[in-house]
C-alpha positions, 0 to 999 in steps of 0.5 A, spaced: 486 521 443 486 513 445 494 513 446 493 518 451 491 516 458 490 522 462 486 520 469 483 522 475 482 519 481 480 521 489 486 520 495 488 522 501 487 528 504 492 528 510 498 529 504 494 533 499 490 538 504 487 543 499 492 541 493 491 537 487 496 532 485 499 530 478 503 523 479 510 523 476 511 515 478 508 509 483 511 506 488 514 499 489 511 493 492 510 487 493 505 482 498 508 476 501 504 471 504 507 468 510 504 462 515 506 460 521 504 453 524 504 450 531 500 445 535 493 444 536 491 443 544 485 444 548 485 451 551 483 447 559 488 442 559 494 445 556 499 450 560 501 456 556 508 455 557 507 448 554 503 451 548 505 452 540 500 458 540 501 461 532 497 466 534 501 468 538 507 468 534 501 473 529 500 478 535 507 478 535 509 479 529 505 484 527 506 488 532 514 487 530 512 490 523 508 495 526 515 497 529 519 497 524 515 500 519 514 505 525 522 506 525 524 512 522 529 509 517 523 505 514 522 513 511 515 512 510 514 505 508 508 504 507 507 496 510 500 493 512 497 485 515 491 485 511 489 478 511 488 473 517 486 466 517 486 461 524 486 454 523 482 451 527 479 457 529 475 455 535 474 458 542 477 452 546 483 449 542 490 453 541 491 454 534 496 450 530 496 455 524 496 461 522 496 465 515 496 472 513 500 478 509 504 483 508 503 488 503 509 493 502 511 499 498 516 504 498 518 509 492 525 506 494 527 499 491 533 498 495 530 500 501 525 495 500 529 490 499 533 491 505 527 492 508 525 485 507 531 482 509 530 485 515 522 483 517 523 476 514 530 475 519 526 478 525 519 474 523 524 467 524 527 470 530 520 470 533 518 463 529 524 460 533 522 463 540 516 461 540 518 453 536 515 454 530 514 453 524 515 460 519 513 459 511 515 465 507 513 465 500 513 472 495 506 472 491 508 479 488 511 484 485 511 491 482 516 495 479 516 502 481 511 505 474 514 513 472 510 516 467 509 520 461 512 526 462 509 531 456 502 528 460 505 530 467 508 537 464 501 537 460 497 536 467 501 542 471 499 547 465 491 545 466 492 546 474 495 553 473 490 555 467 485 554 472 489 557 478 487 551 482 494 549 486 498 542 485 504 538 487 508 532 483 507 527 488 508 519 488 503 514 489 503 509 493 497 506 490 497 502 483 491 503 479 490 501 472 493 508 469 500 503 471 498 497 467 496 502 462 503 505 461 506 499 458 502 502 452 500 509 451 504 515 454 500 515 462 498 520 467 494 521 473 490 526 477 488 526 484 484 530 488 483 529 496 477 526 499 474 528 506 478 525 512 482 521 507 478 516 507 479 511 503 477 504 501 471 505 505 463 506 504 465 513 508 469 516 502 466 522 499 468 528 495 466 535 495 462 538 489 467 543 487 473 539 488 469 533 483 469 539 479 476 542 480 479 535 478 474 535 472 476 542 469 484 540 469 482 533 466 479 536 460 485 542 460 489 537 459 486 533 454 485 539 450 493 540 451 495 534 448 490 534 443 495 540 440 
């Protein structure tokens, strides 16, 4: 049983509703960190239209991101800006640095490529509005996972056994169970979690979902062991 790595985690309600998922394969992705430098000035002294303000080429940035991701040729592109830094970060002195991130995902390797292009080509637009500099490094990448098909296969059969109703979907998430699939034939269960809360101290399931999820996972374990 070691070279078979069924495995069951929570997700976001909004896409399952009342459903259990069984993963046929995981998004690309990749994070790009990206920095914008411009002039430190005193925030009393220095007129706006005289400033290289990197926070603002951030805030507009961002909401450009937002807006493409927004776009519905984006297809459901999964983009985030989780990490921020201001240097020098003082009330009083116009910022010269700014440095965040850009997570992104798509089941879509070329849309995402192109994607990228398109992002990377309006970011210098606004670095070069604003005069300043934009740095662009690519630290990640991550190949779309598929996996296991005798464990997808295996998966769906336990949801119907136990009458409990299920969809094939992909995830845009990347657990261990994608790491584990370069060496042992791989699959994930997911159940929903309340709101769709997730990453936060607010995530919870309910008991019978918990023990739904529990009644597949060892259905399939008892299926693969044939």
């Amino acid at each position: 049983m070691s070279s078979l790595q069924p495995k069951i985690n929570i997700t976001r309600l909004e896409k399952l509703l009342d459903d259990f998922a069984q993963i046929g394969k995981t998004k690309n992705g990749g994070v790009t960190r990206l920095t914008l430098t411009g002039l430190a000035a005193h925030a009393g002294t220095t007129p706006v239209n005289m400033r290289q303000d990197a926070v603002v080429g951030l805030s507009e940035s961002v909401t450009a991101l937002n807006r493409l991701a927004l776009h519905p040729d984006s297809k459901d592109i999964r983009l985030t800006v989780g990490m921020i830094t201001v240097s020098p970060n003082s009330r009083n002195v116009v910022a010269d640095h700014c440095f965040f991130t850009i997570d992104l995902r798509h089941y879509d390797s070329e849309l995402l490529a192109n994607f990228e292009t398109l992002i990377y080509a309006q970011l210098s637009e606004i670095a070069e509005k604003l005069n300043l500099k934009l740095e662009i490094k690519k630290v990640l990448s991550m190949p779309s996972i598929h996996f296991d098909l005798n464990c997808i296969t295996s998966v769906r059969k336990a949801a119907i056994k136990n009458n409990y109703s299920a969809i094939e979907m992909v995830s845009g998430a990347g657990h261990d169970a994608c790491h584990l699939s370069s060496i042992a034939p791989t699959s994930m269960i997911f159940i929903p979690c309340i709101k769709g809360i997730s990453h936060n101290e607010a995530e919870s399931i309910t008991t019978s979902w918990c023990k739904a999820g529990a009644d597949v996972l060892l259905d399939t374990l008892l299926e693969l062991s044939q």
